[in-house]
NUGU-456833 format. One record per residue: residue in three letters; chain; x, y, z of N, C-alpha, C in turn. Coordinates in steps of 0.1 Angstrom, whole numbers. Layout:
BEGIN
(r "ALA","A",(X,Y,Z),(X,Y,Z),(X,Y,Z)),
...
end
This chain:
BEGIN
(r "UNK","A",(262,-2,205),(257,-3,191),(259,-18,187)),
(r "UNK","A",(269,-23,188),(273,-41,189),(262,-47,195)),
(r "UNK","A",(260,-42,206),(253,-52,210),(238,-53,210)),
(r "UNK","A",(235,-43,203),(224,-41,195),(220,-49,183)),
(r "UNK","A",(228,-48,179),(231,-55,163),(234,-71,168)),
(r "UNK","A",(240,-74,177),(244,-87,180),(225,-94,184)),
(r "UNK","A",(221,-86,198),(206,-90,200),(196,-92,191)),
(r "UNK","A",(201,-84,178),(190,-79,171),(193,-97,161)),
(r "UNK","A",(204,-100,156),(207,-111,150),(200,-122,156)),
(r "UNK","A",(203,-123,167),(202,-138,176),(188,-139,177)),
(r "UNK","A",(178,-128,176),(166,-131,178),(156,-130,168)),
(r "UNK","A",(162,-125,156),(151,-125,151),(157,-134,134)),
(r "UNK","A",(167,-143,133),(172,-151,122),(156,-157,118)),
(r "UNK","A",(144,-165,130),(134,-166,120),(126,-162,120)),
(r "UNK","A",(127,-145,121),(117,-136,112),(123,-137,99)),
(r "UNK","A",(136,-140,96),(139,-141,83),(131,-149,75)),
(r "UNK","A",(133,-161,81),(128,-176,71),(109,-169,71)),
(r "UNK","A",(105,-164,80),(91,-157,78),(92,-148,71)),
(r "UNK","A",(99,-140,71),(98,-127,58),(102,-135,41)),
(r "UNK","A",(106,-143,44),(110,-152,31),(93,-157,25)),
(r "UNK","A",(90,-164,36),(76,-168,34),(66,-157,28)),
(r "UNK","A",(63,-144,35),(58,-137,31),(58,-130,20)),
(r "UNK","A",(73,-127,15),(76,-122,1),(73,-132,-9)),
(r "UNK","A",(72,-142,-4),(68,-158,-17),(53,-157,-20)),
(r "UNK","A",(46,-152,-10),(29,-154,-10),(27,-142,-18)),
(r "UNK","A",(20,-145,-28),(19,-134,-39),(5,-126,-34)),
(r "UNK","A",(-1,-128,-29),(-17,-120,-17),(-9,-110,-8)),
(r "UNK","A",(3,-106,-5),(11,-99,3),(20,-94,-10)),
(r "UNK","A",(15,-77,-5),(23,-67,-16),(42,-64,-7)),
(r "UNK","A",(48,-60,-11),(58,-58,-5),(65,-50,6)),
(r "UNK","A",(53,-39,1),(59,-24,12),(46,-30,19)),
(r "UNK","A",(38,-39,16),(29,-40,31),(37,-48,39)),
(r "UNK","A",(44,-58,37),(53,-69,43),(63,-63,57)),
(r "UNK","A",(69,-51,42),(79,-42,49),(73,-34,61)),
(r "UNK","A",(64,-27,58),(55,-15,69),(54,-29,81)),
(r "UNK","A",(48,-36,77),(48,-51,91),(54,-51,97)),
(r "UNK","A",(67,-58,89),(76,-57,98),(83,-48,106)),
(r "UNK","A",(85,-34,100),(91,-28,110),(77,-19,118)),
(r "UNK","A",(65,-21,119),(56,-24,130),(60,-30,144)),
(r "UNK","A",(59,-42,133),(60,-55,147),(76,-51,156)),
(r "UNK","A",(83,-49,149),(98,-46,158),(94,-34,163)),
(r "UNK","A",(94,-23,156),(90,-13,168),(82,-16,178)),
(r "UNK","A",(71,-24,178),(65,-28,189),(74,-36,200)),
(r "UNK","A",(80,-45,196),(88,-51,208),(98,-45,207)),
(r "UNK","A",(98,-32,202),(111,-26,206),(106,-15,222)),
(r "UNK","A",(94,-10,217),(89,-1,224),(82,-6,241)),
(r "UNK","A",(76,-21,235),(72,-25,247),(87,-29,256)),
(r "UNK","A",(100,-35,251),(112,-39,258),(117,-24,263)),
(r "UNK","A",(116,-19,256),(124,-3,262),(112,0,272)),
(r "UNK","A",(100,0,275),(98,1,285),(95,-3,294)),
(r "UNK","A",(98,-14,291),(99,-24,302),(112,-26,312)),
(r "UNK","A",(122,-24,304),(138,-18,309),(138,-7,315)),
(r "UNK","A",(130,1,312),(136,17,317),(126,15,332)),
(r "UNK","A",(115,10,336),(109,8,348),(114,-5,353)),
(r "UNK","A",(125,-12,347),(127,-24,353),(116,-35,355)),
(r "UNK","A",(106,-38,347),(92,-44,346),(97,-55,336)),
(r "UNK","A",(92,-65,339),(92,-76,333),(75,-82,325)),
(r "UNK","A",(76,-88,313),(61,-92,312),(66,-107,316)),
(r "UNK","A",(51,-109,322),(46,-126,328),(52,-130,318)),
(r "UNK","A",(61,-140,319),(65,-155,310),(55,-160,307)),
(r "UNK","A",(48,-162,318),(35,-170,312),(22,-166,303)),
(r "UNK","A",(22,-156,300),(15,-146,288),(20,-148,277)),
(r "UNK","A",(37,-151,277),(42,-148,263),(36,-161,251)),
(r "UNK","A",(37,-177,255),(31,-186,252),(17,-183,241)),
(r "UNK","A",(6,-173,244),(-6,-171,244),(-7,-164,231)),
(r "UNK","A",(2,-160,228),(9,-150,214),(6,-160,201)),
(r "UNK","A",(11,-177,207),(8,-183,195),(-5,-186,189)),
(r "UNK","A",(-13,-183,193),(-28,-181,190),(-24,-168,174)),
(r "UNK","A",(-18,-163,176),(-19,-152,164),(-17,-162,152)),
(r "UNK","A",(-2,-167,150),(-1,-167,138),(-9,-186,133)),
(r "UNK","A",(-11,-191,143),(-19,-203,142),(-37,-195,133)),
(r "UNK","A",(-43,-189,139),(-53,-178,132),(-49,-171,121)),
(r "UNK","A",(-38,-166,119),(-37,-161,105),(-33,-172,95)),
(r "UNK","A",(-27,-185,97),(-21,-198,91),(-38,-204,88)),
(r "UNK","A",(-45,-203,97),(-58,-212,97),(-69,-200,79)),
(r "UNK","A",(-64,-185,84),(-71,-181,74),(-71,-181,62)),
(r "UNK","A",(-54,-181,66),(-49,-181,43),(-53,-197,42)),
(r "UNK","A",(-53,-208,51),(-56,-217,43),(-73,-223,38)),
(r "UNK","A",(-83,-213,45),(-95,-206,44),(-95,-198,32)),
(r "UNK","A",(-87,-189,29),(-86,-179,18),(-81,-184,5)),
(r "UNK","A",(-75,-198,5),(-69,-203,-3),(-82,-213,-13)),
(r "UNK","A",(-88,-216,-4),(-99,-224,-5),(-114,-215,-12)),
(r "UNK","A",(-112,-205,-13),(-120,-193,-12),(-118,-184,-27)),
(r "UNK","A",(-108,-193,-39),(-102,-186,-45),(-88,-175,-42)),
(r "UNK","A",(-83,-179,-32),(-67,-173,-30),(-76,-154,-27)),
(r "UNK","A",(-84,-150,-18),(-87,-138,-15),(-76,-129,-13)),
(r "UNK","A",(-80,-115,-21),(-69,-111,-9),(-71,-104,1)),
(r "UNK","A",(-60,-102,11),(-60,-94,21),(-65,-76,20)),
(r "UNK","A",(-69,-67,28),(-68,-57,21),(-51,-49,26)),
(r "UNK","A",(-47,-41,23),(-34,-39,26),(-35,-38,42)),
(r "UNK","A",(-40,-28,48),(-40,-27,60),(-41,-42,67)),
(r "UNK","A",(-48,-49,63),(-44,-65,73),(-34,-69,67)),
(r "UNK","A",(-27,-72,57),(-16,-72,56),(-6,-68,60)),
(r "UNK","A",(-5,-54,66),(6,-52,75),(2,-56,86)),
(r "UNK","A",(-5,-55,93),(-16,-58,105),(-3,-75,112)),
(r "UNK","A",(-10,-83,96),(-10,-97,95),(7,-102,99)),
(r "UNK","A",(17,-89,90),(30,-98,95),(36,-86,110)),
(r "UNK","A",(28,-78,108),(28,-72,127),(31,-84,136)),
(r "UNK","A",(12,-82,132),(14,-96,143),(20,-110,147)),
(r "UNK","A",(23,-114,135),(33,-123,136),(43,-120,138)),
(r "UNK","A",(49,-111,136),(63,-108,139),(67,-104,159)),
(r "UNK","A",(54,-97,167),(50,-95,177),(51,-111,183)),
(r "UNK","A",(40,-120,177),(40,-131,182),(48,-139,185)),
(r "UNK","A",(63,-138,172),(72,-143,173),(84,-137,183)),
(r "UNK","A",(78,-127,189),(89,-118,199),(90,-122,211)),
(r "UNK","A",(89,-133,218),(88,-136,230),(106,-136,234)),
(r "UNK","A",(112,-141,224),(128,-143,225),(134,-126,226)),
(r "UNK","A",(126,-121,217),(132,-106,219),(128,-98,226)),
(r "UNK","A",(120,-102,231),(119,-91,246),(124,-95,259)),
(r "UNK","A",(125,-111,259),(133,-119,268),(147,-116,270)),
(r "UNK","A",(153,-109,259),(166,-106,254),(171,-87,255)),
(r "UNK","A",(161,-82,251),(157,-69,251),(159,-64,265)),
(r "UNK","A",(150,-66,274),(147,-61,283),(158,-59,290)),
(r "UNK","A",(165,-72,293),(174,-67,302),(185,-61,299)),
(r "UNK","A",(185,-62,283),(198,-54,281),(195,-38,282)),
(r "UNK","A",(185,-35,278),(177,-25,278),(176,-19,296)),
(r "UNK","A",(177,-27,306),(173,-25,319),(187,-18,322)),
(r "UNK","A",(198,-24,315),(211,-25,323),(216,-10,313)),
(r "UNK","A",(214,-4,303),(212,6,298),(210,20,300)),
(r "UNK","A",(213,31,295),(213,47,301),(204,49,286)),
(r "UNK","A",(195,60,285),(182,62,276),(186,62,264)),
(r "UNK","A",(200,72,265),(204,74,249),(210,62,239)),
(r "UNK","A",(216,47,250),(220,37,245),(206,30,240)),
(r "UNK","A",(195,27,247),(186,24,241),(180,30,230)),
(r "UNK","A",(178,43,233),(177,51,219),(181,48,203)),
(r "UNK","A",(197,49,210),(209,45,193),(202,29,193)),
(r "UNK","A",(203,23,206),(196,9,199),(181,10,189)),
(r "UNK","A",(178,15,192),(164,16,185),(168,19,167)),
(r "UNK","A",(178,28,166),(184,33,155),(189,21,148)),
(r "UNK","A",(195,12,151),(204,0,150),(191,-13,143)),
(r "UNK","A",(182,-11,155),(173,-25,150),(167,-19,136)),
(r "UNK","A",(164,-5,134),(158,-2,125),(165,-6,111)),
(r "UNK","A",(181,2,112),(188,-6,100),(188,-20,96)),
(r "UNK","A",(187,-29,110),(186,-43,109),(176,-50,104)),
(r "UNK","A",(163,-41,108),(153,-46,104),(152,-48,84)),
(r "UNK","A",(155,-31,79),(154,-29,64),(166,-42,57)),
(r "UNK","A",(176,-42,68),(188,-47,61),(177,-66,58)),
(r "UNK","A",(176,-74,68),(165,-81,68),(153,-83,57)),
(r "UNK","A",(144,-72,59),(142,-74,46),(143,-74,32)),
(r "UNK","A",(156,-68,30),(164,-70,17),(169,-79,16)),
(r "UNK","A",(172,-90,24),(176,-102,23),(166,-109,20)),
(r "UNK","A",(157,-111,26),(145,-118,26),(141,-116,12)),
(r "UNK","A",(137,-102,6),(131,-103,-9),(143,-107,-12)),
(r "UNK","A",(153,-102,-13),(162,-110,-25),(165,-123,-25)),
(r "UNK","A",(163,-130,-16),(165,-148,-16),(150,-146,-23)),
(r "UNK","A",(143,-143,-25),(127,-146,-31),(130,-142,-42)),
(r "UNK","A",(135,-133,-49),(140,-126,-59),(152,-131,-67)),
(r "UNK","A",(160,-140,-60),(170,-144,-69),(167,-155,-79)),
(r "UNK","A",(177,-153,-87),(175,-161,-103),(175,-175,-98)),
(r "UNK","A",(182,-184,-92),(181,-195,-97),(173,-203,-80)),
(r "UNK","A",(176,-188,-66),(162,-199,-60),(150,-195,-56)),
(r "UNK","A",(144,-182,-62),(136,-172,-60),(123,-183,-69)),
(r "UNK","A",(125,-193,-85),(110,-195,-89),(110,-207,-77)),
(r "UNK","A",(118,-217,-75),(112,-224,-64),(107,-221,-49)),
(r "UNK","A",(117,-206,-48),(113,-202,-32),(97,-199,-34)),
(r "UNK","A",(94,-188,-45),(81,-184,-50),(68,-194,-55)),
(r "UNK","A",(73,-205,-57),(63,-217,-62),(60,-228,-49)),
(r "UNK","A",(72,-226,-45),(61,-234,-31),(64,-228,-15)),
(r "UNK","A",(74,-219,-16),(70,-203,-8),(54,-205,-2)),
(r "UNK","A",(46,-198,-11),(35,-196,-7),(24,-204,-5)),
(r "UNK","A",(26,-219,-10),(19,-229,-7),(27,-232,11)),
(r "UNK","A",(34,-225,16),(39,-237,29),(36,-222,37)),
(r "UNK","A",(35,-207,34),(28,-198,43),(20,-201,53)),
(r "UNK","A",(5,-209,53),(-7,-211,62),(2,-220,71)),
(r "UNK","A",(10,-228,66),(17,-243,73),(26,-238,86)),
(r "UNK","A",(37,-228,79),(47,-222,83),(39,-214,95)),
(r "UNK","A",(28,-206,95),(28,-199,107),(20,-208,118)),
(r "UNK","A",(10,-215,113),(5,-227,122),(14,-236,130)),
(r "UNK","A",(28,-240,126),(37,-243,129),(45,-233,143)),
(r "UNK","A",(51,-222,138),(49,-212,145),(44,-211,155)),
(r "UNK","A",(30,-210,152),(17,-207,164),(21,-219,175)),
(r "UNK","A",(26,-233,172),(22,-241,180),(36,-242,190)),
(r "UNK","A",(41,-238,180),(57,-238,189),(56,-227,201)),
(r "UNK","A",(47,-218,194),(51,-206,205),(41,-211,220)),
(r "UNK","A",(28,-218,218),(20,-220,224),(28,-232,234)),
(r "UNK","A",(36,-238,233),(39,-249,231),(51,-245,245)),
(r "UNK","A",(58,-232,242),(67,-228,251),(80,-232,243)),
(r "UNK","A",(78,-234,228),(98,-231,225),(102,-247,228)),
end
């Protein structure tokens, strides 16, 4: 269970500063943010867990290709912004921080897998239980730094102006190989 919570930390501190971003962009409702995110983690939870339990690795060199996501969603809002600030409909908004959060998982399945490989089903299991806390715990952090009194109007006022920037950034890093 430690070391669940330990993996879960180390890999995903910038989905924080991304969930921060997303709670600032006022075109992103909150429980769509939320449903995203724990999408996107159940997905690289689900694809790591089975990747460990068959001992299968994904190509390294596939993981890179991921940054095409949030570089396309960064290129839209700043399209959408230009457009009169559209909004999303909910379902792409969860969709939207899925994917990013997916895209951003190259470290956590890198991390995942093998602890997951080296693992008996029911420990991966309770892990699964673990990231889930971590995830909610996560985004309660995230809204409440967006939310708090004295850095929530600045996080909120240019929060959402550095969104399109922040995942294009993102995209290129990931593309880029880290």
């Amino acid at each position: 269970m430690l070391a669940g919570a330990a993996a879960f930390a180390a890999t995903n501190v910038d989905d924080l500063f991304l969930l921060v971003a997303f709670f600032a962009d006022r075109s992103f409702r909150r429980r769509h943010i939320v449903a995203g995110q724990f999408a996107g983690i159940a997905a690289l939870y689900g694809a790591s867990a089975a990747a460990g339990l068959v001992a299968a690795t994904i190509p390294a060199d596939w993981l890179p290709l991921l940054g095409f996501v949030p570089i396309a969603l960064g290129a839209k809002k700043l399209w959408d912004r230009e457009e009169q600030n559209a909004q999303l409909p909910a379902s792409s908004t969860v969709l939207a921080v899925a994917a990013v959060t997916v895209a951003n998982g190259g470290d956590n399945i890198g991390v995942y897998v093998p602890l997951f490989a080296n693992s008996p089903a029911y420990a991966i299991a309770l892990t699964g239980l673990v990231f889930a806390v971590m995830t909610a715990l996560w985004c309660q952090v995230a809204y409440g730094l967006v939310s708090h009194r004295a850095l929530g109007g600045a996080i909120r006022r240019y929060g959402s102006r550095a969104v399109p920037f922040v995942l294009i950034a993102l995209g290129l890093w990931i593309l880029l190989g880290r």
